[in-house]
CHARMM internal coordinates of N, CA and C (Angstrom, degrees):
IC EDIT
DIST 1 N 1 CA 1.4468
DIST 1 CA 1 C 1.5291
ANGL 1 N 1 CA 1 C 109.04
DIST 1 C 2 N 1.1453
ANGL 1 CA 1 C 2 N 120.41
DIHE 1 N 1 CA 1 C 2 N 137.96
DIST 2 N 2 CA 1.5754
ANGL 1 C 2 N 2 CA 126.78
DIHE 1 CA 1 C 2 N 2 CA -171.30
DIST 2 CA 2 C 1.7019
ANGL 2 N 2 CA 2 C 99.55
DIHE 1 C 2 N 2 CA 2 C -82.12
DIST 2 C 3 N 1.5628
ANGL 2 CA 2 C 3 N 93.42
DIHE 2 N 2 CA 2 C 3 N 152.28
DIST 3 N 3 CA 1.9781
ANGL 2 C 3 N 3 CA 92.11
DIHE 2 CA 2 C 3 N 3 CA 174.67
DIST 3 CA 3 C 1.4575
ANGL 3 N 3 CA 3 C 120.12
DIHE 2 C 3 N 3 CA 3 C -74.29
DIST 3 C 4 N 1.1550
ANGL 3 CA 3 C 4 N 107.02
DIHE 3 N 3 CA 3 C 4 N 150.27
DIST 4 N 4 CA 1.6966
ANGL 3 C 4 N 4 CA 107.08
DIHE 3 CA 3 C 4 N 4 CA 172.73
DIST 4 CA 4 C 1.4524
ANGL 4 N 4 CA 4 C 109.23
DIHE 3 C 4 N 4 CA 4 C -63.39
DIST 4 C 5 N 1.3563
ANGL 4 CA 4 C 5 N 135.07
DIHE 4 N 4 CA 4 C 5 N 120.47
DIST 5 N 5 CA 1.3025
ANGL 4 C 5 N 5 CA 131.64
DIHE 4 CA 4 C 5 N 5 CA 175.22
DIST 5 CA 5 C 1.7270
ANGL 5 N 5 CA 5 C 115.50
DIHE 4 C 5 N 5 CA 5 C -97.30
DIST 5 C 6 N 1.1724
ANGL 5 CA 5 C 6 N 112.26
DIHE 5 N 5 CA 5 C 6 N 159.03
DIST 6 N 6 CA 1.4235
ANGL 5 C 6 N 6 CA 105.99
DIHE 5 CA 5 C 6 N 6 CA 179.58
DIST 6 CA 6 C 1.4228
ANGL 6 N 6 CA 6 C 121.25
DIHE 5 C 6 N 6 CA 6 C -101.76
DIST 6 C 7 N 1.4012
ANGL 6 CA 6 C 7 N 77.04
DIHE 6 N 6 CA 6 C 7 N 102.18
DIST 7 N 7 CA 1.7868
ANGL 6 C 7 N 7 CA 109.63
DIHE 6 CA 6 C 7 N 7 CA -155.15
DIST 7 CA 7 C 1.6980
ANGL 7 N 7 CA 7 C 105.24
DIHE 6 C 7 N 7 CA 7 C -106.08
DIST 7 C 8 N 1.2281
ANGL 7 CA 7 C 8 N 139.76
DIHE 7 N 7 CA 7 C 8 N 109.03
DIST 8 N 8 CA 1.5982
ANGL 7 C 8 N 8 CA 113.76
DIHE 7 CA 7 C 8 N 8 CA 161.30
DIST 8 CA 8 C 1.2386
ANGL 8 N 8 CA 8 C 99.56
DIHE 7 C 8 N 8 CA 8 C -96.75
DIST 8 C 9 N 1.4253
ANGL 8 CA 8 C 9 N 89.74
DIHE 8 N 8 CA 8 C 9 N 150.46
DIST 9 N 9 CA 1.8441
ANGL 8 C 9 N 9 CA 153.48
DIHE 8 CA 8 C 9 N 9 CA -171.94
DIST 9 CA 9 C 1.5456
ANGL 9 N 9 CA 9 C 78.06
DIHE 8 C 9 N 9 CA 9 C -37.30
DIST 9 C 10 N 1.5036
ANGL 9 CA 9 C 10 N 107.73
DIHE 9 N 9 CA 9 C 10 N -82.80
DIST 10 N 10 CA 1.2235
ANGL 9 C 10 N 10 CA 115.96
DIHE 9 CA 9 C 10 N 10 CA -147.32
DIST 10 CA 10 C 1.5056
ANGL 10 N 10 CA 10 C 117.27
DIHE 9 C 10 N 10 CA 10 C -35.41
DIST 10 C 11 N 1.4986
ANGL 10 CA 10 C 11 N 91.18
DIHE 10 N 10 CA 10 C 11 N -52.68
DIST 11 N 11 CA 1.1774
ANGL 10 C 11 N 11 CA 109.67
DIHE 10 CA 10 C 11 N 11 CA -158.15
DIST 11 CA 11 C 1.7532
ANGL 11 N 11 CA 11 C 122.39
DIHE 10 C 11 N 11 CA 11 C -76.61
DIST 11 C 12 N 1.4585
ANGL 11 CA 11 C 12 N 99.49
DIHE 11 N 11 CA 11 C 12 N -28.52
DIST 12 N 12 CA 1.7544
ANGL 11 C 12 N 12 CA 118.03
DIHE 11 CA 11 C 12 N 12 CA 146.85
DIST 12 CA 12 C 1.4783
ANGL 12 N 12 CA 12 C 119.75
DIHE 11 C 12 N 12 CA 12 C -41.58
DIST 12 C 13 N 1.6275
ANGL 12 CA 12 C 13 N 103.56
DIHE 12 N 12 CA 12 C 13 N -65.44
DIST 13 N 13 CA 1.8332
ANGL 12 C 13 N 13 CA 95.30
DIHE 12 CA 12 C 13 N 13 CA 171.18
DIST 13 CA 13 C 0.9677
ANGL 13 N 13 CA 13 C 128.18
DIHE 12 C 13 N 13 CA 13 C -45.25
DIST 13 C 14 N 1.3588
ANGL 13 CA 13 C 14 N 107.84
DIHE 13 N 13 CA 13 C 14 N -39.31
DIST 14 N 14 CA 1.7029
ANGL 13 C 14 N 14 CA 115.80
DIHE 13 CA 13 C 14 N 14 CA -153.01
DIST 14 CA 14 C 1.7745
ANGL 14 N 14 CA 14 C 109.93
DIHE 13 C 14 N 14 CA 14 C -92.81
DIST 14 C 15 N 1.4523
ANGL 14 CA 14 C 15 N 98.25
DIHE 14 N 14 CA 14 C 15 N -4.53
DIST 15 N 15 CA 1.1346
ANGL 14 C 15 N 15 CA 107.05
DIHE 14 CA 14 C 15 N 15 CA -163.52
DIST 15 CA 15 C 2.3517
ANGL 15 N 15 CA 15 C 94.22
DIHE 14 C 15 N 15 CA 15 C -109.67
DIST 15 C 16 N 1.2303
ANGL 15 CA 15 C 16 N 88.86
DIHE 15 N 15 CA 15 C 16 N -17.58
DIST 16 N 16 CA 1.5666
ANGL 15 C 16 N 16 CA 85.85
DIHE 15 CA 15 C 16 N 16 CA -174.10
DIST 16 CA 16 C 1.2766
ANGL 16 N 16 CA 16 C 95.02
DIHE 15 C 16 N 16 CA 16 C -122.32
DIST 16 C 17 N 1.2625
ANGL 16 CA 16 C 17 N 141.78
DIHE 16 N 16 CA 16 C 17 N -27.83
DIST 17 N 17 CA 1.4381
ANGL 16 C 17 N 17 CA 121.03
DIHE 16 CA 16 C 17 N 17 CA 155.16
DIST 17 CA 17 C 1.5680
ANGL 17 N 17 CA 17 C 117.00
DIHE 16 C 17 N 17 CA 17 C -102.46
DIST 17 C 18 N 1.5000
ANGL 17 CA 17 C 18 N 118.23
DIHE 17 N 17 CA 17 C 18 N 87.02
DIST 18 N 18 CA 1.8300
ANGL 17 C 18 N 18 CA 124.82
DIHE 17 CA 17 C 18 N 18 CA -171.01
DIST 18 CA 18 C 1.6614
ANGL 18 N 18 CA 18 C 76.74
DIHE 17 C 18 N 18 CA 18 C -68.77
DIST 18 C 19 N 1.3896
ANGL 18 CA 18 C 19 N 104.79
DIHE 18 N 18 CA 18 C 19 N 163.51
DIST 19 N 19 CA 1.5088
ANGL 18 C 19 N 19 CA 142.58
DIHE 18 CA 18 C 19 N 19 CA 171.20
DIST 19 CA 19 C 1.4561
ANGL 19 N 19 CA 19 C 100.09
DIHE 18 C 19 N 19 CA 19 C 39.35
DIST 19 C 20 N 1.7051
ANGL 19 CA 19 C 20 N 130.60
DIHE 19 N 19 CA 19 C 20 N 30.32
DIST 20 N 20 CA 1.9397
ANGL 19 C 20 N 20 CA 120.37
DIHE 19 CA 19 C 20 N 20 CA -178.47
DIST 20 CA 20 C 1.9022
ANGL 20 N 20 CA 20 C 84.07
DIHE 19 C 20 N 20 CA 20 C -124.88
DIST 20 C 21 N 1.1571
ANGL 20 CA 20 C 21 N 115.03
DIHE 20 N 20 CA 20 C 21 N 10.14
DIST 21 N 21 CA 1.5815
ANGL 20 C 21 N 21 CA 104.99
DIHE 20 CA 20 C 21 N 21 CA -160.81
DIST 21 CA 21 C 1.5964
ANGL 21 N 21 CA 21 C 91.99
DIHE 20 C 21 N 21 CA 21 C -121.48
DIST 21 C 22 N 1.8843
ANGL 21 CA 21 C 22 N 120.55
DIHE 21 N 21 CA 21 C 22 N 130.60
DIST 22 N 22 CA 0.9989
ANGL 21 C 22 N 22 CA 109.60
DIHE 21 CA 21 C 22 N 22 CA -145.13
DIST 22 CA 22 C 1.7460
ANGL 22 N 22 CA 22 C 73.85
DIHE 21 C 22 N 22 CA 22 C -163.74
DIST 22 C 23 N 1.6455
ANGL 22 CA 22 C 23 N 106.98
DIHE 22 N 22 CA 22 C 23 N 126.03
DIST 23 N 23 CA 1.8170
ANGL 22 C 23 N 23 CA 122.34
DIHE 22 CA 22 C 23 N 23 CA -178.76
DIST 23 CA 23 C 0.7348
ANGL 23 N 23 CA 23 C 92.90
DIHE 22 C 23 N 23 CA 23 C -116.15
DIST 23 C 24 N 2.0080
ANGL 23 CA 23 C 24 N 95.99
DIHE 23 N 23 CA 23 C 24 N 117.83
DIST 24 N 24 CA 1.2404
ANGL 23 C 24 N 24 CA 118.04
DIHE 23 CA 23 C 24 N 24 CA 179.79
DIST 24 CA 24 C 1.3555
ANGL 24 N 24 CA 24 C 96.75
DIHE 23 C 24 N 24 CA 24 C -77.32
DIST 24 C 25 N 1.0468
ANGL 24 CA 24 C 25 N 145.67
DIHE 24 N 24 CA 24 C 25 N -26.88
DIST 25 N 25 CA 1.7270
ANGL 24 C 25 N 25 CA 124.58
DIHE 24 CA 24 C 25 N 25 CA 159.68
DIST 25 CA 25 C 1.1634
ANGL 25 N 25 CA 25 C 139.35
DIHE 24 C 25 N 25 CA 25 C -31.02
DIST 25 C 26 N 1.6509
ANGL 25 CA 25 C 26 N 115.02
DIHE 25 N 25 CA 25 C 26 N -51.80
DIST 26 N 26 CA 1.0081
ANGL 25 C 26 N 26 CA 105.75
DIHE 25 CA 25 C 26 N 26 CA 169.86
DIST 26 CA 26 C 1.5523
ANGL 26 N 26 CA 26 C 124.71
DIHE 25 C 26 N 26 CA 26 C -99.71
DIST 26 C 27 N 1.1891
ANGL 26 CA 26 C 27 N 116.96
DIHE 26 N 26 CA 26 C 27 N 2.50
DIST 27 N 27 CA 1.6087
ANGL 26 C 27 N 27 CA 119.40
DIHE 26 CA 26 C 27 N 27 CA 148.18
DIST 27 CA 27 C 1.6287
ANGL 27 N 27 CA 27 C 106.53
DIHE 26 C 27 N 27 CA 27 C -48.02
DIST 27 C 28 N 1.2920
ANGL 27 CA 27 C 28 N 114.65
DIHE 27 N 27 CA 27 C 28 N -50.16
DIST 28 N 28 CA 1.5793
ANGL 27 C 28 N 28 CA 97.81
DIHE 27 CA 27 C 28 N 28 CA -165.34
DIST 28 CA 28 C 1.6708
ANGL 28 N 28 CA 28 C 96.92
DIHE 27 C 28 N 28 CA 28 C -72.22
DIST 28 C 29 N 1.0270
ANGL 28 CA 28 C 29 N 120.27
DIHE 28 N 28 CA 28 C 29 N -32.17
DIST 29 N 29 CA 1.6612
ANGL 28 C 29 N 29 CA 131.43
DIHE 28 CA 28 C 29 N 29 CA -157.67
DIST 29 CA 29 C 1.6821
ANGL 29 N 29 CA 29 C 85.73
DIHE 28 C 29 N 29 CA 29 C -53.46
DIST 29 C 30 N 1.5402
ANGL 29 CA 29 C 30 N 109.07
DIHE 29 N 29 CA 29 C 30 N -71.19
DIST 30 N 30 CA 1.6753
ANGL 29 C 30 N 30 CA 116.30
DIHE 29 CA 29 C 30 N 30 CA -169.72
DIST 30 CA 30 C 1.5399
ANGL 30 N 30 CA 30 C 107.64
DIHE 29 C 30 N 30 CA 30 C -66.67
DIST 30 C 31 N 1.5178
ANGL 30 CA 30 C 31 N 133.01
DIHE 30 N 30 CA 30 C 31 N -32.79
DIST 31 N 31 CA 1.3582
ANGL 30 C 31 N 31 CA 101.63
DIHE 30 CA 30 C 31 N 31 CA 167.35
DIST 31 CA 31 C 1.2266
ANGL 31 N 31 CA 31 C 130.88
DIHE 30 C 31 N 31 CA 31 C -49.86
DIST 31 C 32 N 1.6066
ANGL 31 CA 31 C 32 N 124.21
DIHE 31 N 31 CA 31 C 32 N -61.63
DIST 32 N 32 CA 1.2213
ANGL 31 C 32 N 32 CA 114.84
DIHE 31 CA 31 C 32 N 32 CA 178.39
DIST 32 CA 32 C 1.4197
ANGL 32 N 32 CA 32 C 120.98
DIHE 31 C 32 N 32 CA 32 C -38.98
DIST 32 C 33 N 1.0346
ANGL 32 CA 32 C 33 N 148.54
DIHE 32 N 32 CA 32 C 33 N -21.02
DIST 33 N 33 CA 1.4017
ANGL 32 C 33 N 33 CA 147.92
DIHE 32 CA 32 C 33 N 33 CA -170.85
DIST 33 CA 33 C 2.0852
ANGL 33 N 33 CA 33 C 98.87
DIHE 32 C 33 N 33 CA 33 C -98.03
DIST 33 C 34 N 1.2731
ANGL 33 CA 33 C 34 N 128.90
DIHE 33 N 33 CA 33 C 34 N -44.72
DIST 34 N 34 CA 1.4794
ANGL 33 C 34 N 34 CA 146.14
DIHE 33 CA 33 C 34 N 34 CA -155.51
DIST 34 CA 34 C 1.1078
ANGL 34 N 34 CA 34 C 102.21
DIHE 33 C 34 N 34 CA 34 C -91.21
DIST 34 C 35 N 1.4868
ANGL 34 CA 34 C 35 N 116.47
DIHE 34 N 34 CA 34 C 35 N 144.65
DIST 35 N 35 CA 1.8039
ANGL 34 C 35 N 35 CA 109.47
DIHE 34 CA 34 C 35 N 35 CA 167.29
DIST 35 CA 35 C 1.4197
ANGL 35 N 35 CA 35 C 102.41
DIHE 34 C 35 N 35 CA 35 C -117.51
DIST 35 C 36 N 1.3654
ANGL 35 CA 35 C 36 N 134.13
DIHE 35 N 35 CA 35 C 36 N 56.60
DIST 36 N 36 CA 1.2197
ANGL 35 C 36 N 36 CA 145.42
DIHE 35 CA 35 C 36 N 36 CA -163.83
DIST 36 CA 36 C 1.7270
ANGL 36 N 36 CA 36 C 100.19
DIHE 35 C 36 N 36 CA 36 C -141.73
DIST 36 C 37 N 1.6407
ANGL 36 CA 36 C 37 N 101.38
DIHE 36 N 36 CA 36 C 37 N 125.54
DIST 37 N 37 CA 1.4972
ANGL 36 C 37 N 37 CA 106.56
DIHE 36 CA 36 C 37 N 37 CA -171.17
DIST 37 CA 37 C 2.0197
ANGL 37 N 37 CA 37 C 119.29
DIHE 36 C 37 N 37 CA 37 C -59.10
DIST 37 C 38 N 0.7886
ANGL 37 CA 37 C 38 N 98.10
DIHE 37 N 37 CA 37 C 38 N 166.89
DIST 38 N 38 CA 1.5456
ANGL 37 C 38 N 38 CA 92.72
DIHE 37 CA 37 C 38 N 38 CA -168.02
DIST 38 CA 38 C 1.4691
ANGL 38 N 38 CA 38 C 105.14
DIHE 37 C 38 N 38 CA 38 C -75.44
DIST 38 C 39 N 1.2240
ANGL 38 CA 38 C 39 N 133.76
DIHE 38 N 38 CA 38 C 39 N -26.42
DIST 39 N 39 CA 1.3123
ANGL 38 C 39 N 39 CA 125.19
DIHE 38 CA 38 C 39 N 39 CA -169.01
DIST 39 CA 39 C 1.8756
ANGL 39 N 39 CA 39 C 103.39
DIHE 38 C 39 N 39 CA 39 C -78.38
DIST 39 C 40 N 1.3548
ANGL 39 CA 39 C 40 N 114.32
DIHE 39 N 39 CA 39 C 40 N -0.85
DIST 40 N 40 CA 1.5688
ANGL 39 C 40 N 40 CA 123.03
DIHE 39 CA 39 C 40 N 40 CA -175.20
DIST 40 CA 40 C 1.8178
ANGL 40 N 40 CA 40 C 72.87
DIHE 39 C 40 N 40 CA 40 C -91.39
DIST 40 C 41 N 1.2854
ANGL 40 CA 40 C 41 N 139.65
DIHE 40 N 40 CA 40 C 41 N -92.95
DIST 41 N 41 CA 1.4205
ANGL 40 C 41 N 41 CA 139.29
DIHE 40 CA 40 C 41 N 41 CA -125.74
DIST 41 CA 41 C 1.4797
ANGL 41 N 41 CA 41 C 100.51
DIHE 40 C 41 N 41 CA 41 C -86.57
DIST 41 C 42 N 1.4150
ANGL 41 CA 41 C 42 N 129.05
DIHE 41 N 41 CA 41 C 42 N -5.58
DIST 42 N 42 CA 1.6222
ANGL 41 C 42 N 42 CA 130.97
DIHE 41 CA 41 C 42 N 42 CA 150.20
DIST 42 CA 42 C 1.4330
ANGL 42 N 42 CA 42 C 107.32
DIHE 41 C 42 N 42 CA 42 C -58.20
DIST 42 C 43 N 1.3496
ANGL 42 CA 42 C 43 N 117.13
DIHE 42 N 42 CA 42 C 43 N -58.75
DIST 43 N 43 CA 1.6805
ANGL 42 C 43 N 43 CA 115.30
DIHE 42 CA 42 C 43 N 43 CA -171.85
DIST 43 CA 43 C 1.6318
ANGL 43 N 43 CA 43 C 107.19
DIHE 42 C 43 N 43 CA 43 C -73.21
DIST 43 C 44 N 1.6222
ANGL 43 CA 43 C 44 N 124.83
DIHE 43 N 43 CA 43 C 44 N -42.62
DIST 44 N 44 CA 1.6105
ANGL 43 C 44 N 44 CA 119.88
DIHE 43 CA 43 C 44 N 44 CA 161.72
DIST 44 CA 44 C 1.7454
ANGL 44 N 44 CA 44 C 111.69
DIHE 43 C 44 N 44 CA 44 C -44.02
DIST 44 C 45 N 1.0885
ANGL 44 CA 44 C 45 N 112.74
DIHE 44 N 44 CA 44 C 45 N -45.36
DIST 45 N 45 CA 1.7982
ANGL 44 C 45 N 45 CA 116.11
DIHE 44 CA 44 C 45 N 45 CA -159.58
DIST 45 CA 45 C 1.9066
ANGL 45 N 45 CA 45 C 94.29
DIHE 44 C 45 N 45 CA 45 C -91.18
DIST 45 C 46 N 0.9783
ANGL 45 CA 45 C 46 N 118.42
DIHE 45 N 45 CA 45 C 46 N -3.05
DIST 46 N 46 CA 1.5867
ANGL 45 C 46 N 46 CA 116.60
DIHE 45 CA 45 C 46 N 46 CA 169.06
DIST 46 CA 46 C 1.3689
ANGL 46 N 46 CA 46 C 119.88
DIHE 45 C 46 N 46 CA 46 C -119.02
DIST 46 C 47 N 1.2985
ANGL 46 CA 46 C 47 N 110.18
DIHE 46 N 46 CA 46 C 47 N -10.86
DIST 47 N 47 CA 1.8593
ANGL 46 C 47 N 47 CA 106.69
DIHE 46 CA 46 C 47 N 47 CA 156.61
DIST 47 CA 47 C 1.4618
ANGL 47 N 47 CA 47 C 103.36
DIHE 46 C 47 N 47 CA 47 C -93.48
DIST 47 C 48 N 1.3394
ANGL 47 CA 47 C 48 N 128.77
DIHE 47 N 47 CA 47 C 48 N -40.82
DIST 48 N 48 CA 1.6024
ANGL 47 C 48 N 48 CA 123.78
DIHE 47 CA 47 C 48 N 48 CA -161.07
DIST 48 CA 48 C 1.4014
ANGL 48 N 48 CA 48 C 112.29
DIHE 47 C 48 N 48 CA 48 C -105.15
DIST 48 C 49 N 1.5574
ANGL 48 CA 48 C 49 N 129.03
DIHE 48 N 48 CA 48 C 49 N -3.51
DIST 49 N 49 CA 1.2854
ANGL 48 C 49 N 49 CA 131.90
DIHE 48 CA 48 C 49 N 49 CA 172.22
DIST 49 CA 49 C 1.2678
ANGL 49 N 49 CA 49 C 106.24
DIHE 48 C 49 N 49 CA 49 C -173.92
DIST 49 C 50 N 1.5731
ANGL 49 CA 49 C 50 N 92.14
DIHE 49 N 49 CA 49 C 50 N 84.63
DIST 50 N 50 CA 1.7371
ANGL 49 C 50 N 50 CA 110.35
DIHE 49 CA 49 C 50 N 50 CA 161.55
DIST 50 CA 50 C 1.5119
ANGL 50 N 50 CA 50 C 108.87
DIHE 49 C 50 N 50 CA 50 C -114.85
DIST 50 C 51 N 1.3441
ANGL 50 CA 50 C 51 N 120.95
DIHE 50 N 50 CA 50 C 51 N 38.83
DIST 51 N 51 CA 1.3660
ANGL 50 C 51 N 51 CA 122.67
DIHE 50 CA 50 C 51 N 51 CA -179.43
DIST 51 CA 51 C 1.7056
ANGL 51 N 51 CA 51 C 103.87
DIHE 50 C 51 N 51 CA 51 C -99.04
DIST 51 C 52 N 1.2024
ANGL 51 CA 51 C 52 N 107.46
DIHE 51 N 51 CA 51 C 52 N -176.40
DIST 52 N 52 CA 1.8723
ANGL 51 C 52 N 52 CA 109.28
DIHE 51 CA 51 C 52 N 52 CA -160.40
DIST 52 CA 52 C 1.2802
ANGL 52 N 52 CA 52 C 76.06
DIHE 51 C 52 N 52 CA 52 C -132.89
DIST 52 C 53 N 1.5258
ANGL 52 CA 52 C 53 N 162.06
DIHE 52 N 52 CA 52 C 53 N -24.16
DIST 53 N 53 CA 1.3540
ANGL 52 C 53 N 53 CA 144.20
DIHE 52 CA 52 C 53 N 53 CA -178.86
DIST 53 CA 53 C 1.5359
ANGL 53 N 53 CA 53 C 96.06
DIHE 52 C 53 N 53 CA 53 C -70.24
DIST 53 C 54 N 1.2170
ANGL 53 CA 53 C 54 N 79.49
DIHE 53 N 53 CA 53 C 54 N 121.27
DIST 54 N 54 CA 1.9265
ANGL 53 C 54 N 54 CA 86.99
DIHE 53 CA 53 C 54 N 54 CA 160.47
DIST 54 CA 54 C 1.4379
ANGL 54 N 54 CA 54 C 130.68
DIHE 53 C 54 N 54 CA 54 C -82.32
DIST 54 C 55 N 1.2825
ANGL 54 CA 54 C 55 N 128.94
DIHE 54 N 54 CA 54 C 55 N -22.49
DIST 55 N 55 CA 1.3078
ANGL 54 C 55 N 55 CA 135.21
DIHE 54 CA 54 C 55 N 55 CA 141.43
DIST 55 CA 55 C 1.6092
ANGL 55 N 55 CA 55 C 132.36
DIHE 54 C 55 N 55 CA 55 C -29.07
DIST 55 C 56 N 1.5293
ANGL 55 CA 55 C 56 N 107.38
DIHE 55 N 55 CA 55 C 56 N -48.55
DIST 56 N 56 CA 0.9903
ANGL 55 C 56 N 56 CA 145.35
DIHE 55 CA 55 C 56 N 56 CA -176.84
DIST 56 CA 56 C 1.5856
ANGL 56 N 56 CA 56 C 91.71
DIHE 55 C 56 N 56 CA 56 C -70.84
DIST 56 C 57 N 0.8522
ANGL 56 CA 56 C 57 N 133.15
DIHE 56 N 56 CA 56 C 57 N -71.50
DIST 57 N 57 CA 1.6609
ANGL 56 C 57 N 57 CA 162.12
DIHE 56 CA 56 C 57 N 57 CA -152.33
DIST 57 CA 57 C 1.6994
ANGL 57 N 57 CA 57 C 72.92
DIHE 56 C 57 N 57 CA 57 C -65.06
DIST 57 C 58 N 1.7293
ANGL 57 CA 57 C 58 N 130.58
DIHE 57 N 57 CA 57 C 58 N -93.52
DIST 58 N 58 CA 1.2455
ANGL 57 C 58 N 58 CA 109.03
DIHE 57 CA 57 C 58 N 58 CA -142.98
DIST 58 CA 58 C 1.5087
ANGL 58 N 58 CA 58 C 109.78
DIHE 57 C 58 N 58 CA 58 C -66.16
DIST 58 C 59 N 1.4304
ANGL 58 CA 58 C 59 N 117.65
DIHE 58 N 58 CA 58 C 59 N -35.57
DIST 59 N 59 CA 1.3095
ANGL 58 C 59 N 59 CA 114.56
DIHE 58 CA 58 C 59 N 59 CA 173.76
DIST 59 CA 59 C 1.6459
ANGL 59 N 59 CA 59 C 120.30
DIHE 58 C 59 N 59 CA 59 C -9.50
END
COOR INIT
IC SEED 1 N 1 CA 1 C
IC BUILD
């Protein structure tokens, strides 16, 4: 069995599935403001910000 490495989650998904990784945070954050159904700003927020820096993110 291989060792557990100290790995975050996040950054594993996002890093092995680019554009399938999709924060449900800020989906809710941009609906309230958007009148565009959520399955449009799931597929925008997982090609154009599937990163785990949050800096990055508000930029």
């Amino acid at each position: 069995m291989k060792e557990a490495k100290d790995i975050d989650l996040d950054d594993l998904m996002t890093s092995e599935f680019k554009g399938r990784v999709v924060r449900k945070d800020l989906t809710k954050q941009l609906k309230e403001g958007a009148n565009v159904p959520v399955y449009v700003l799931e597929y925008l927020l997982g090609m154009y910000c599937s990163a785990t820096d949050n800096d990055l993110i508000e930029a």
